[in-house]
C-alpha positions in Angstrom: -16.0 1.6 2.0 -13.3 0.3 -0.2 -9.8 1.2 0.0 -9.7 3.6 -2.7 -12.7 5.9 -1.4 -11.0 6.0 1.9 -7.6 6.7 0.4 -9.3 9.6 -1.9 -11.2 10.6 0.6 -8.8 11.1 3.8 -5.5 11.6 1.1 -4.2 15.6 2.9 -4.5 13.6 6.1 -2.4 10.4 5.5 -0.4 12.6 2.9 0.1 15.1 6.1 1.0 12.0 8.4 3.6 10.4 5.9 5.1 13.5 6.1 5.1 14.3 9.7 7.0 10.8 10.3 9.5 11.5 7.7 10.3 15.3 9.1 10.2 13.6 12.6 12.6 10.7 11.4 15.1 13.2 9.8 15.4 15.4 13.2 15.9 12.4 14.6 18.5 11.0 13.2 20.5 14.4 12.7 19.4 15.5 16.1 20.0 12.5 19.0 21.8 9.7 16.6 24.0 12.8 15.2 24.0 11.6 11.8 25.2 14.4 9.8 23.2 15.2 6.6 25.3 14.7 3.3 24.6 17.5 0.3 21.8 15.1 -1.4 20.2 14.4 2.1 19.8 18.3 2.6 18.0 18.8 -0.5 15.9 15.8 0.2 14.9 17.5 2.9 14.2 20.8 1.7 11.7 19.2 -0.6 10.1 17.3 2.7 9.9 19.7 5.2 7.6 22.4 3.4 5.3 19.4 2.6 4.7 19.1 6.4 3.5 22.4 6.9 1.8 22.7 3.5 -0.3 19.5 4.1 -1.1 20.3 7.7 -2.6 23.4 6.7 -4.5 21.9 3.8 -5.8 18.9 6.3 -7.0 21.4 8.9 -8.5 23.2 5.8 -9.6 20.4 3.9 -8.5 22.6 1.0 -7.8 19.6 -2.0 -6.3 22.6 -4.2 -2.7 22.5 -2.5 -2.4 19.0 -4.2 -0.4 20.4 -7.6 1.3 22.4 -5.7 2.6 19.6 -3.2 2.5 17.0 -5.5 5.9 18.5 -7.8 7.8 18.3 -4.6 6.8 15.3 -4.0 8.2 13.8 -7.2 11.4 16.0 -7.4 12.3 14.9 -3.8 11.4 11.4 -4.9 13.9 11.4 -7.5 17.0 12.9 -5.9 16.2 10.1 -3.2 16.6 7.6 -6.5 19.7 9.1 -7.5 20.9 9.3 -3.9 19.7 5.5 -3.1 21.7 4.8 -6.9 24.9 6.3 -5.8 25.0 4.4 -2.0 24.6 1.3 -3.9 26.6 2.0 -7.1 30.1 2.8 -6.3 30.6 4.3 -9.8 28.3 6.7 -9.7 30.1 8.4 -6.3 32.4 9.8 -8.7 29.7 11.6 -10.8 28.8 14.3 -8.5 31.3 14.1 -5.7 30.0 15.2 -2.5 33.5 17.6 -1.9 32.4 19.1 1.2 31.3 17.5 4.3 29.8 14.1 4.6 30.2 11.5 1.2 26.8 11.0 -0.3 27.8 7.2 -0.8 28.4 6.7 3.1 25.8 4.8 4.4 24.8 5.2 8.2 21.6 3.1 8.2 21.6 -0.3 6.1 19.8 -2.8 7.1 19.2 -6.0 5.6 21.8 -5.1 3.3 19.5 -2.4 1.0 17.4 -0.5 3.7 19.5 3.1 4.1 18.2 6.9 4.5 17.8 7.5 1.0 15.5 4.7 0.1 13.2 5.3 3.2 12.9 9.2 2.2 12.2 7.7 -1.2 9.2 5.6 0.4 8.2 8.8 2.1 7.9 10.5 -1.3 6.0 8.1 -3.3 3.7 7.5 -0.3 2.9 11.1 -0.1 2.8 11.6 -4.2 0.7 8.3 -4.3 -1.8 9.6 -1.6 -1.7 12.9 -3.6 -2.4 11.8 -6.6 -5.4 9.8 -5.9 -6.9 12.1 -3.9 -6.9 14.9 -7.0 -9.8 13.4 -8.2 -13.2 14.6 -6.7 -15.3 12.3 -4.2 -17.7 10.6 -5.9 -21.5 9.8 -4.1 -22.1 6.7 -3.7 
């Protein structure tokens, strides 16, 4: 079975799994590591979480229709995390948007190797799940 078929063919559940880390990931860092959520991370989020329960329904379905309904949030979620990621690592942009209450946007409380942060590991998350999606839209073929 090549890569693709398997892909196409189990997409809702690795979709739903992608997912379940990133949800799982978030709490965890706002919940034990007390990372408070910035403005853009809180949108990020309220483009993942639905996806988790949305996809886990659809898997225990296997009910392929949810995909363009998922899929939009997948790549609207995807590109806050850009413009997020962007402003972390381009001080100009920080004064853009301003992030006037709470935590900065810009602040960075994971960065490792110099370009790994929160932003660009949701971003990961989202194309992951809107790759998965995408080619498991397409019908299984019989071979």
């Amino acid at each position: 079975m090549k890569a693709t078929t398997f892909c196409r063919r189990h997409c809702l559940y690795l979709a739903w799994f992608v997912s379940v880390i990133a949800v799982a990931g978030s709490l965890y860092l706002s919940e034990v590591l007390k990372y408070e959520p910035c403005k853009l991370c809180w949108f990020q989020r309220i483009f993942m979480y639905p996806q988790l329960i949305l996809l886990g329904i659809a898997t225990y379905r296997n009910d392929k229709k949810i995909i363009p309904y998922v899929l939009p949030l997948s790549l609207i979620g995807g590109c806050i995390s850009i413009y997020h990621y962007a402003e972390q690592k381009i001080p100009a942009l920080s004064k853009v948007l301003p992030c006037t209450i709470g935590v900065p946007c810009n602040k960075d409380y994971l960065n490792y190797f110099g370009f790994i942060t929160i932003p660009l590991l949701a971003l990961i998350a989202f194309a992951l799940i809107a790759i998965l999606l995408w080619i498991g839209r397409k019908e299984d073929n019989v071979e």
